[in-house]
VMD Tcl script that draws the C-alpha trace (Angstrom):
set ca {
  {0.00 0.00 0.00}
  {3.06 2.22 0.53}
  {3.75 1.92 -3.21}
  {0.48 3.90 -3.99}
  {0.28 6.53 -1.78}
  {-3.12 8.37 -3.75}
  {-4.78 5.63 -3.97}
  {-4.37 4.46 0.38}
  {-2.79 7.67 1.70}
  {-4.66 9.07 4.29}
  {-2.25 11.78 4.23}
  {-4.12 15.25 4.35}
  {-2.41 16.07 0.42}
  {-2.60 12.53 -1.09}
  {-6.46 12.61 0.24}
  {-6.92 16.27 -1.01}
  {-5.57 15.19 -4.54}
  {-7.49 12.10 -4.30}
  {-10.69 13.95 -3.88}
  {-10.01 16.57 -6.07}
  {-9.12 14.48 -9.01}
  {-12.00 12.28 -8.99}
  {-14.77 15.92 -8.94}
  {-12.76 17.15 -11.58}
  {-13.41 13.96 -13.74}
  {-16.43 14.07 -13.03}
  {-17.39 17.54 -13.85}
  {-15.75 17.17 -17.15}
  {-17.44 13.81 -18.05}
  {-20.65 15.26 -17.23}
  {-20.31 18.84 -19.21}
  {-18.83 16.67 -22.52}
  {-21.96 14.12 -21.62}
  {-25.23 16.30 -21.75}
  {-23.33 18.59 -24.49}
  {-24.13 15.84 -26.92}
  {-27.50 14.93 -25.24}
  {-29.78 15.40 -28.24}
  {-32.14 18.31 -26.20}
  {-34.16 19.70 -28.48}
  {-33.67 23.07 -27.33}
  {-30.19 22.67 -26.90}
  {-30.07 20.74 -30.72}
  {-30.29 24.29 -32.06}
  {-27.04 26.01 -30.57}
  {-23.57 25.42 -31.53}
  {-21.60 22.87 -29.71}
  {-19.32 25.85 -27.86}
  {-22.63 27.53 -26.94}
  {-24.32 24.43 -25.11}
  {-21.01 24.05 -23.18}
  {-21.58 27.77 -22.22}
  {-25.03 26.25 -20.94}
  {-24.00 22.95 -19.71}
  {-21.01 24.34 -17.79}
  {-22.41 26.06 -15.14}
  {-25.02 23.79 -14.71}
  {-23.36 20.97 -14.06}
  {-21.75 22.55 -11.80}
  {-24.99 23.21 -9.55}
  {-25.96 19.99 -9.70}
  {-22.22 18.68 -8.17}
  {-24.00 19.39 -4.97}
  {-26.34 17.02 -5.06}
  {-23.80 14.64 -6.40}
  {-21.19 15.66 -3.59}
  {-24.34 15.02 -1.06}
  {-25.28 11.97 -2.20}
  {-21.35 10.21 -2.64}
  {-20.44 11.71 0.56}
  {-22.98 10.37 2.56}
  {-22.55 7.02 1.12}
  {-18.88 6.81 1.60}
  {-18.36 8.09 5.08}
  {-21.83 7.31 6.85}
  {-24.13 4.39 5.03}
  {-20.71 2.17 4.76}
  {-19.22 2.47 7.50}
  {-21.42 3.20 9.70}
  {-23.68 0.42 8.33}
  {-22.88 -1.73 5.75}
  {-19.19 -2.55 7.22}
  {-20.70 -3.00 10.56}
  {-23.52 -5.74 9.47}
  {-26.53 -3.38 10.06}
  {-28.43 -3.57 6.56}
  {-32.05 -2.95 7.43}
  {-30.79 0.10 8.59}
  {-28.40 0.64 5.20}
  {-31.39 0.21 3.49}
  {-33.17 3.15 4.68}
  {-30.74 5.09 4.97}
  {-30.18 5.17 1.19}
  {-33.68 6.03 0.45}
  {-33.28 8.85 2.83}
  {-30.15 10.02 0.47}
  {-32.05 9.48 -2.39}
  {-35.04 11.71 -1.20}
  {-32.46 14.31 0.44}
  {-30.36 14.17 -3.19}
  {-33.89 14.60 -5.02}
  {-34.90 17.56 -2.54}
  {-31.49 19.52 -2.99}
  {-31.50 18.93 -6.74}
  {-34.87 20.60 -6.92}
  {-33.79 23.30 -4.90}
  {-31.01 24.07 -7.01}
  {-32.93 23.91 -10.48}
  {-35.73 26.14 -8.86}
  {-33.48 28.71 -7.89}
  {-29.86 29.00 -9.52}
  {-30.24 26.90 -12.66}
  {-34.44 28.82 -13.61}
  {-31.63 32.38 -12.80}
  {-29.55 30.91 -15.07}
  {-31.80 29.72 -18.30}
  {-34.60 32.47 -17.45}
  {-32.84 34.11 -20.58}
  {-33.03 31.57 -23.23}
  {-35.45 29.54 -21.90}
  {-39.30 29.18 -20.47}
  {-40.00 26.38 -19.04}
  {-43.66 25.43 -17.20}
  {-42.95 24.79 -13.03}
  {-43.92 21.21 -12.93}
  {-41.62 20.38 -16.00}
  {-38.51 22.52 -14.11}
  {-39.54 20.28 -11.05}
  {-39.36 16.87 -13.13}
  {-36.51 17.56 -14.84}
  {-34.47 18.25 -11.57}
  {-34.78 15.46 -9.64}
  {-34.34 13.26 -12.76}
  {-30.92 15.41 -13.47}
  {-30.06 15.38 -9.79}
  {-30.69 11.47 -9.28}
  {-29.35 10.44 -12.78}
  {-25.93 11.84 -11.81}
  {-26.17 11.42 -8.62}
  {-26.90 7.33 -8.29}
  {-24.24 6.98 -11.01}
  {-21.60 8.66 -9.21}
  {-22.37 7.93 -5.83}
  {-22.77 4.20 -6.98}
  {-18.88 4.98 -8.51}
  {-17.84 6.23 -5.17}
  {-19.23 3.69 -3.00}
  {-17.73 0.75 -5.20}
  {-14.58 2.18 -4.86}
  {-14.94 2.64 -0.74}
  {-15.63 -0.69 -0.43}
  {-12.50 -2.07 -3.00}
  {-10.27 0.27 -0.85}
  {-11.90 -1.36 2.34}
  {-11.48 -4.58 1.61}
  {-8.52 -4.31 -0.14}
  {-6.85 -3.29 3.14}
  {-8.21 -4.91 5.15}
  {-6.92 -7.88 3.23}
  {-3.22 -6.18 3.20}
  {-3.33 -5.80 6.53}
  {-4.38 -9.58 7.55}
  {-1.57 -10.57 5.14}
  {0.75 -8.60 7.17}
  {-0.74 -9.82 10.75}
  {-0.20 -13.36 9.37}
  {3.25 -12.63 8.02}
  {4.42 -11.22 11.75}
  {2.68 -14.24 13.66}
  {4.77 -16.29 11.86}
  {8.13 -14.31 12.32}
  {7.45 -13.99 15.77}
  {6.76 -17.67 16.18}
  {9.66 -18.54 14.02}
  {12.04 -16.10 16.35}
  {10.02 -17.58 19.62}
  {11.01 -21.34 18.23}
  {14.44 -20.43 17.88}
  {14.94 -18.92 21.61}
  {13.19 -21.52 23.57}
  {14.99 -24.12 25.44}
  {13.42 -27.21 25.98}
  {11.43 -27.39 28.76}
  {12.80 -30.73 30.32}
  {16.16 -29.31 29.83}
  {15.76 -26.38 31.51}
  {13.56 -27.94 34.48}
  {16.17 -30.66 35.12}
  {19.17 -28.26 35.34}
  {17.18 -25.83 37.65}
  {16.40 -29.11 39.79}
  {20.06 -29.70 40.08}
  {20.78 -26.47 41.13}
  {18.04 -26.12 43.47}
  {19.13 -29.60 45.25}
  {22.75 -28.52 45.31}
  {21.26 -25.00 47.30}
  {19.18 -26.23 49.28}
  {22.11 -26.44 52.04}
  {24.54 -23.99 51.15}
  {22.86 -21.72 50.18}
  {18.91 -21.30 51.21}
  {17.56 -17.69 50.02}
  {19.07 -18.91 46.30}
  {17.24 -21.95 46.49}
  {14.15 -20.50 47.14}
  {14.80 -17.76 44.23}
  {15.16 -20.60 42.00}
  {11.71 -22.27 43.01}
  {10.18 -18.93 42.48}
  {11.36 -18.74 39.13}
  {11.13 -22.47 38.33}
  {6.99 -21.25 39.11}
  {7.11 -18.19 36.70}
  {8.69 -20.36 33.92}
  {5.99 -22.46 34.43}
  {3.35 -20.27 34.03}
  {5.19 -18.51 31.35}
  {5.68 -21.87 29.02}
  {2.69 -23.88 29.92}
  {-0.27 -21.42 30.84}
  {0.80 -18.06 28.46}
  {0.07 -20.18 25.50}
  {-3.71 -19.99 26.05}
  {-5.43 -16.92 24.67}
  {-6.59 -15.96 27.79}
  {-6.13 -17.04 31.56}
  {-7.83 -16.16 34.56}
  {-6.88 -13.15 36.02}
  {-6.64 -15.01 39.41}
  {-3.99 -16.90 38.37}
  {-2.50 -13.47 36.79}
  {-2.29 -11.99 39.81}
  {-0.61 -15.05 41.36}
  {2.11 -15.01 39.09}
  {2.32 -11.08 39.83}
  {2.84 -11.86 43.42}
  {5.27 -14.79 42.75}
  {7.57 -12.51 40.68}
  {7.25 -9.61 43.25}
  {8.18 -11.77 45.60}
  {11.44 -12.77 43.91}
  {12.26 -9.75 43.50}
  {12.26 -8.63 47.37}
  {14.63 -11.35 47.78}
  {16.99 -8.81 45.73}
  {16.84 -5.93 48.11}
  {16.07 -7.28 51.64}
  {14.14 -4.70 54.01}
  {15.27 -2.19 51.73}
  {12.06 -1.92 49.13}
  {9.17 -0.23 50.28}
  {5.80 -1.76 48.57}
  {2.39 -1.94 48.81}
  {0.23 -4.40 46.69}
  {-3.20 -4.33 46.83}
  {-5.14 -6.63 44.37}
  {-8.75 -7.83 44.34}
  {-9.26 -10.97 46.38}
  {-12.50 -11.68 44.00}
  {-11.58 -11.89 40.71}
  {-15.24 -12.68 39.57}
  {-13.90 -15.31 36.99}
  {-12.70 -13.00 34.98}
  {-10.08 -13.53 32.13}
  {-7.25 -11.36 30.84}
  {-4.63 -11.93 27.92}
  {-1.51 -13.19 29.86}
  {1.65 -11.03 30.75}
  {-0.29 -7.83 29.85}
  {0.53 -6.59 33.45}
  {4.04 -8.08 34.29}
  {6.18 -5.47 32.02}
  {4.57 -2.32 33.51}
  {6.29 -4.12 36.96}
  {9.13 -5.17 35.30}
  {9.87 -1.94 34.71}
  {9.26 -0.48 37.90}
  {12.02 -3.00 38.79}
  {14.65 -2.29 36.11}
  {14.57 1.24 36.12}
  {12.74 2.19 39.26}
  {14.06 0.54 42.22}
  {17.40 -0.57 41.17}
  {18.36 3.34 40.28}
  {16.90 4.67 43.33}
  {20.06 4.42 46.10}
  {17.97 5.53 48.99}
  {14.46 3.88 49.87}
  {13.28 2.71 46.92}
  {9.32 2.15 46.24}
  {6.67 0.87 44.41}
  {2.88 1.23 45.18}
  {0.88 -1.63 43.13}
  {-2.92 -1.47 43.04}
  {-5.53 -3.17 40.85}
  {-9.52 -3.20 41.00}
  {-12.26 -4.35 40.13}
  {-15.50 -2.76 38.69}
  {-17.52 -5.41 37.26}
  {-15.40 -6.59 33.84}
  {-13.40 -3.40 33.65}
  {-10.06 -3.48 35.69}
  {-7.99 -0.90 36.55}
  {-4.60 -0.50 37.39}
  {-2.57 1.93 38.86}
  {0.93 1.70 39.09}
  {3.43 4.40 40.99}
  {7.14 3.86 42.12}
  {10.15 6.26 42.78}
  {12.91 6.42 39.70}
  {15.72 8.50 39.09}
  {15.91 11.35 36.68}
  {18.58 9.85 34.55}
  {16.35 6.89 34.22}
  {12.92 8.71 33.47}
  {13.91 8.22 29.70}
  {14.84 4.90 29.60}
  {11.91 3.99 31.33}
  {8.96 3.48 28.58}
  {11.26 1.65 26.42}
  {11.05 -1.28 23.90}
  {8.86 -3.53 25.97}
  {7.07 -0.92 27.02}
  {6.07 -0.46 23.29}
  {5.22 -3.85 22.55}
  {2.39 -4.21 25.53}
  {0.91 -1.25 23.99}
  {1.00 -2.96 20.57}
  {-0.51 -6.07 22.15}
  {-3.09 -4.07 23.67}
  {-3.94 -2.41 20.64}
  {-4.17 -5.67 19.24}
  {-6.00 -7.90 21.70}
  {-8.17 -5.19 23.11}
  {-8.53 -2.43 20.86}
  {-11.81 -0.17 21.95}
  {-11.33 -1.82 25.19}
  {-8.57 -0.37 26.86}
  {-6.87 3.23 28.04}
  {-3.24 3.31 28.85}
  {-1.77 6.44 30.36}
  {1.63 7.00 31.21}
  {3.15 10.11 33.44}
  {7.10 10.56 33.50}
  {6.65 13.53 36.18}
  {9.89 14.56 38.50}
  {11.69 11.11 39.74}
  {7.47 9.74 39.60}
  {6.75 7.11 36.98}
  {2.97 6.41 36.88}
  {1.22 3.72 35.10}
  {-3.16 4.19 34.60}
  {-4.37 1.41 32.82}
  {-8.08 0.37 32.25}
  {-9.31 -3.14 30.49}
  {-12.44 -4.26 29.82}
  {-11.75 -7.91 30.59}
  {-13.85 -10.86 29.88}
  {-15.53 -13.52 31.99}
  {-15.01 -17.10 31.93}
  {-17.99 -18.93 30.00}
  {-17.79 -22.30 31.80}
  {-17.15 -22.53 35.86}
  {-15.72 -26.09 35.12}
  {-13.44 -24.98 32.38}
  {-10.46 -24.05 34.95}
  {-7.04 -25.26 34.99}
  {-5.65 -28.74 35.60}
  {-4.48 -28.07 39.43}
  {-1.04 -29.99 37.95}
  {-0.95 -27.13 35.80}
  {-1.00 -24.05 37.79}
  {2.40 -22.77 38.40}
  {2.02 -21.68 42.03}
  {1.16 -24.89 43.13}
  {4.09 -26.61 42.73}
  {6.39 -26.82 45.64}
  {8.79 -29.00 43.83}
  {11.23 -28.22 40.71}
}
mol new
graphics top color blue
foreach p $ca { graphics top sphere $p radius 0.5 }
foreach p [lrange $ca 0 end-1] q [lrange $ca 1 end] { graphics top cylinder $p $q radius 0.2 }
display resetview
């Protein structure tokens, strides 16, 4: 699409060309048309004087035609036909019709009779015929034109763009293929380790069965569409928890989190890099009393969650960086309509406002194996 910039642009010049080359065709086509329409009142001039005549008038009756194309392109589609609602397509059409009719009248009765009051007399109900049949005629052709070609752009991006969604799931499970381990390899060597710590070295081996739980979760349960926020929120307070281990009495933070979760369901690890980052540049720049204030709630399917923690200046930058910019391409993605993200970078403040409209779980039985949930193993 970037190869045809007037045809897809919505650039405010490409458009503007766009536009203006398709009126101007169509002004010309319709002078050159009803020059040679065999009017026998019109029969009688020369061909340069009936342009003289034709010109202007064709240019009243653009209105109509502007009316009628404009409505269909950028309220009965979209609004409408794109969106499945026919019945109500349907009449609004005939409403464009009667409103393209009505305008078309108006402008014979008034600028074209000014205009032709000097060559020509013509009774009022004739003047009223002929403009709605000269207002529709044009009209339904061109606004039939213009609505073909909506719906060929439409669909003809909307076709590039599943091409491209297709062609970036499968580099992104091509690139996830080639950086996984395998998952009995890397559960075996963290039980080696974690037997080998258990004595020596205690703390470590309980770091290592906190993250033996978040790979868990990460390579078993992420693969699902969606997973219950509960077990979200669990995985949230598994990592946080591995995390203190880091700093000791030193971190100051306060989680609060729903203790209902109402079966909801949210897309998984839309939360953790919003508190990854708190960690990476938030707490381990701040030398002196680091923080982080975590809450989440609950109103009915909508969730929000406010996130606030202490970072240093030199770090306020660094903060929103590339995996910042990939939740909010997964939230545009996954819930787009559904969600509000807001970020503040305020003086050594980071805060995080995001909303989700989240969905609930359709069958109460249609949980998790209990083998399956990552925070219920005690054992590598």
């Amino acid at each position: 699409m970037a190869s045809l910039p007037f045809v897809f642009s919505n650039q405010l010049r490409w458009r503007l060309s766009r536009h203006l080359s398709f009126w101007t065709f169509w002004y010309v086509f319709q002078v050159f048309l009803y020059s040679f329409t065999p009017d026998p009142k019109l029969s009688q001039l020369s061909f340069f004087e009936r342009l003289l005549i034709i010109a202007p008038e064709s240019l009243c009756y653009m209105a109509a035609h502007i009316f009628m194309s404009y409505m269909l392109m950028y309220w009965v589609i979209p609004r409408m036909v794109i969106t499945g609602r026919y019945i109500q397509a349907t009449a609004a059409v005939i409403l464009t019709l009667f409103a393209t009719a009505a305008i078309s009248a108006a402008l014979s009765l008034t600028v074209i009779e000014y205009l032709r009051k000097g060559y020509f007399s013509t009774p009022l109900n004739v003047q009223i015929y002929m403009a709605i049949i000269a207002g529709l005629r044009g009209g339904i052709t061109i606004g039939g034109l213009a609505a073909a070609i909506k719906l060929m752009k439409y669909f003809y991006e909307k076709q590039q763009l599943a091409s491209m969604l297709e062609q970036q799931k499968a580099l992104a499970e091509l690139s996830s293929l080639k950086s996984q381990l395998h998952p009995h390899f890397l559960f075996n060597t963290l039980n080696n380790i974690y037997a080998h710590a258990q004595d020596t070295a205690p703390v470590a081996a309980d770091m290592l069965l906190g993250l033996s739980s978040l790979l868990r979760y990460i390579l078993y349960t992420c693969n699902a569409p969606l997973v219950p926020l509960s077990d979200e929120i669990k995985m949230i307070h598994a990592y946080i928890d591995l995390e203190k281990k880091r700093y000791g009495d030193e971190l100051d933070i306060s989680v609060q989190v729903p203790a209902d979760c109402e079966n909801l369901m949210i897309a998984p690890l839309v939360m953790l890099p919003f508190i990854e980052n708190c960690f990476k540049h938030g707490t381990s720049s701040v030398l002196e009393n680091p923080w982080i204030n975590l809450h989440v709630a609950l109103q009915g399917p909508h969730m929000q969650l406010k996130l606030v923690n202490g970072v240093a200046r030199h770090e306020i930058e660094q903060a929103g960086g590339i995996g910042i910019e990939n939740v909010r391409r997964r939230l545009e993605l996954i819930y787009p309509g559904k969600h509000q993200l807001n970020i503040l970078e305020e003086d050594e403040v980071y805060i995080v406002n995001l909303t989700l409209q989240l969905s609930k779980l359709a069958n109460m039985d249609d949980q998790h194996n209990p083998k399956e949930h990552a925070y219920e193993h005690k054992q590598l």
